[in-house]
C-alpha positions in Angstrom: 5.6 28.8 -4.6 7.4 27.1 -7.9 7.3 23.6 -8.3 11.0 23.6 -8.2 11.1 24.7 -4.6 8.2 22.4 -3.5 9.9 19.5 -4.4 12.8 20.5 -2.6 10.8 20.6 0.6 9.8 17.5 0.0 13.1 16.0 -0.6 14.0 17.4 2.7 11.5 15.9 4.0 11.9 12.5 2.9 15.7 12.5 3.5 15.5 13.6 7.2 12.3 11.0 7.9 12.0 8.2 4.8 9.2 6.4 6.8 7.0 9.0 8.4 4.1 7.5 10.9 1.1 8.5 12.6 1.6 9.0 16.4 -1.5 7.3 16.9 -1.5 3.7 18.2 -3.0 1.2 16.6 -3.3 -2.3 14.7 -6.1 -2.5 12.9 -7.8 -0.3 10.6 -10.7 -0.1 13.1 -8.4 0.8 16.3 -7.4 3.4 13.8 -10.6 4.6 13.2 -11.3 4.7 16.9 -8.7 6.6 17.8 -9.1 9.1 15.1 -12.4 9.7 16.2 -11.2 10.4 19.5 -8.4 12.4 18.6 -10.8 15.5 17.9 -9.2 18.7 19.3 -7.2 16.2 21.3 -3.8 15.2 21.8 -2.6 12.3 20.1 -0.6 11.2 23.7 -4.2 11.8 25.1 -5.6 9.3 23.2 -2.9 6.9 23.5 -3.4 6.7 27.2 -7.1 5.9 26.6 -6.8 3.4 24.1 -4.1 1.7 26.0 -6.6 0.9 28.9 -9.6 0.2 25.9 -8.7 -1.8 23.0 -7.6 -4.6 25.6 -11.1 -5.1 26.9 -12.5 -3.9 23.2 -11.2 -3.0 20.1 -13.6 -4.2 17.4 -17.1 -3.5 16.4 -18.5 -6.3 18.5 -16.8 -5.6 21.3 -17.7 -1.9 21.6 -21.3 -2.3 20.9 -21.5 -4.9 23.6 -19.7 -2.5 25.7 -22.2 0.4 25.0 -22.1 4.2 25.4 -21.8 3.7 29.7 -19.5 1.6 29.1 -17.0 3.4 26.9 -17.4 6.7 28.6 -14.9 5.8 31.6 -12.4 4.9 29.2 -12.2 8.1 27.6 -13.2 10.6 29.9 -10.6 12.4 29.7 -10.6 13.4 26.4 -12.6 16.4 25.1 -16.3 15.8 24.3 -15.7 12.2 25.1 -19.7 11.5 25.7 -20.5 12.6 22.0 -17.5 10.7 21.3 -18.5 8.0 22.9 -21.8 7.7 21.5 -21.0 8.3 17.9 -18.3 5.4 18.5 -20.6 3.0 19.8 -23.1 4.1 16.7 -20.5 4.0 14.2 -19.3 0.4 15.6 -23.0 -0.7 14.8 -23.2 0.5 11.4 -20.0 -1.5 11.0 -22.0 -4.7 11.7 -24.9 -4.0 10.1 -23.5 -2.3 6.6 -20.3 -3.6 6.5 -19.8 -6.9 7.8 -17.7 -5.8 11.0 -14.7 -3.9 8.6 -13.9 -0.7 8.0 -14.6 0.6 4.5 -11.8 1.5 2.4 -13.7 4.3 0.7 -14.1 8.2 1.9 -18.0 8.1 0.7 -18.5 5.2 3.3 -16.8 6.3 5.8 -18.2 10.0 5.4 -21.6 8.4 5.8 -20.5 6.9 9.7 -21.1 8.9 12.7 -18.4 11.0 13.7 -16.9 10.6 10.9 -15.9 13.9 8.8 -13.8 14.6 5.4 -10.5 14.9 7.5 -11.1 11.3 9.5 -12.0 9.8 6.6 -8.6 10.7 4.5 -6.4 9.5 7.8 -8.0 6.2 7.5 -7.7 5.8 4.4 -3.7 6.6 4.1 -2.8 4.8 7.2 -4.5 2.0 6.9 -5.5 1.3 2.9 -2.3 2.8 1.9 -4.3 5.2 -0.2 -2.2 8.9 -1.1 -5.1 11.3 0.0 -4.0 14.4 1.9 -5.8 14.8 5.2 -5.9 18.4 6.7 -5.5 19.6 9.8 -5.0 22.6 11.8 -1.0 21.9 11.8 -1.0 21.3 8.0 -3.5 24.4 7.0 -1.2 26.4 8.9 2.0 24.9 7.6 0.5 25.1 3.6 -0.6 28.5 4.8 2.0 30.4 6.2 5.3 28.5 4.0 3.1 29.4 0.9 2.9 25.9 -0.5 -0.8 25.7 -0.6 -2.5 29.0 0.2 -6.6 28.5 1.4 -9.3 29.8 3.1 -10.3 26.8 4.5 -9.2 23.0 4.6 -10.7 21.9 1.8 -9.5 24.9 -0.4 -5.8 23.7 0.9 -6.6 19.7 0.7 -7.2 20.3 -3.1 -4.3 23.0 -3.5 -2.1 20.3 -2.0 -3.1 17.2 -3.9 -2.3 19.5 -7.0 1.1 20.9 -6.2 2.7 17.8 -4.4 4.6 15.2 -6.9 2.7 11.9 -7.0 5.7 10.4 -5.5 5.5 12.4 -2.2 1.5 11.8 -2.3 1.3 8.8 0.3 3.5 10.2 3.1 2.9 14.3 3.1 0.5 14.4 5.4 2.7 12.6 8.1 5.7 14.6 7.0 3.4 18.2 6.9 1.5 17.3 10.4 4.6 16.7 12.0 6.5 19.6 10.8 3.6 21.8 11.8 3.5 20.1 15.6 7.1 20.2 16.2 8.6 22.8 14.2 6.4 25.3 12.5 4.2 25.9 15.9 1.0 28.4 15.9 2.5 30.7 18.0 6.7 30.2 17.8 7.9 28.9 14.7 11.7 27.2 14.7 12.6 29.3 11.9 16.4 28.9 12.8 16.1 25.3 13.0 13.7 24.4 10.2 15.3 22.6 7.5 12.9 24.1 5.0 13.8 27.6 6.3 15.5 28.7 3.0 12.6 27.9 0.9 9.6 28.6 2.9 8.0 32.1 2.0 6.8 33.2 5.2 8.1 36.7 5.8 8.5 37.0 9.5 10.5 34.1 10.2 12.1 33.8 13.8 15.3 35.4 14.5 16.3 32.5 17.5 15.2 29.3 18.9 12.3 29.8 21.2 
């Protein structure tokens, strides 16, 4: 794809939603991490509904230690793998204390080195709450750079880096919000909105959908 046309996606993009957010509810950079960690091969409105009943009773490190592993669970249970979850949560909330002084690090090697925590958490984190223009992958945005040919890869990291080279610095600190959601609402695994896509001109996927599905 020419740079031309990729900042014309972009431009798109930032004209149809100038202030892009996570779906994920939070207010802290720790109720963020939280829910990141929960929102594993999970819905975002999945964890919503949990963390609305959990950061009430806790929603900081000292809190969810003293709440432990059996007493997390209940909260999340219905969330996918929520007793590994659960545990590395609890884990992760007690490295906090001990390492950190109670915050959330505003670094990827730090936050790589908590439990739970992998390359793609990290990068969320660290845009949405530090402000920081990383590109976090997902399965939405590896298909998205995938099949629209803006960052071909073989695998996330391949299209991280790809990414982080072909987007304009400008566009850095809200394409991953404006990717994720294009891949969740429009470009979709199994029926893309071709017709309706604003970037339907540009995008170089060569079986596009003939109608809205």
């Amino acid at each position: 794809m020419t740079p031309e046309k990729v900042v014309q996606i972009f431009e798109r993009f930032e004209k149809a939603n100038p202030d892009p957010r996570s779906e994920l509810q939070f207010c802290t950079p720790y109720e963020l991490l939280v829910a990141v960690m929960l929102s594993a091969q999970a819905t975002d409105i999945s964890v919503n509904k949990a963390t609305e009943k959990l950061y009430p009773v806790a929603n900081t490190p000292e809190a969810m230690v003293k709440l432990g592993v059996e007493g997390l669970m209940p909260y999340v249970k219905t969330i996918n793998l929520y007793p590994t979850k659960s545990r590395n949560i609890v884990k992760m909330s007690e490295i906090l204390l001990e390492k950190h002084g109670g915050a959330v690090p505003d670094n990827r090697e730090a936050l790589e080195a908590l439990p739970g925590v992998g390359r793609k958490t990290a990068n969320v984190v660290l845009n949405n709450a530090f402000q920081q223009a990383v590109m976090a992958v997902d399965t939405h945005i590896f298909r998205v750079s995938n099949r629209t040919g803006l960052a071909p890869g073989k695998n996330v990291l391949e299209v991280e880096k790809r990414l982080v080279e072909v987007i304009p610095p400008r566009f850095m600190m809200n394409a991953h919000h404006w990717l994720l959601l294009h891949g969740r609402y429009v470009c979709k695994a199994r029926e893309p909105q071709c017709p309706g896509c604003l970037i339907s001109d540009l995008c170089e996927y060569p079986d596009k959908t003939v109608k809205v599905v």
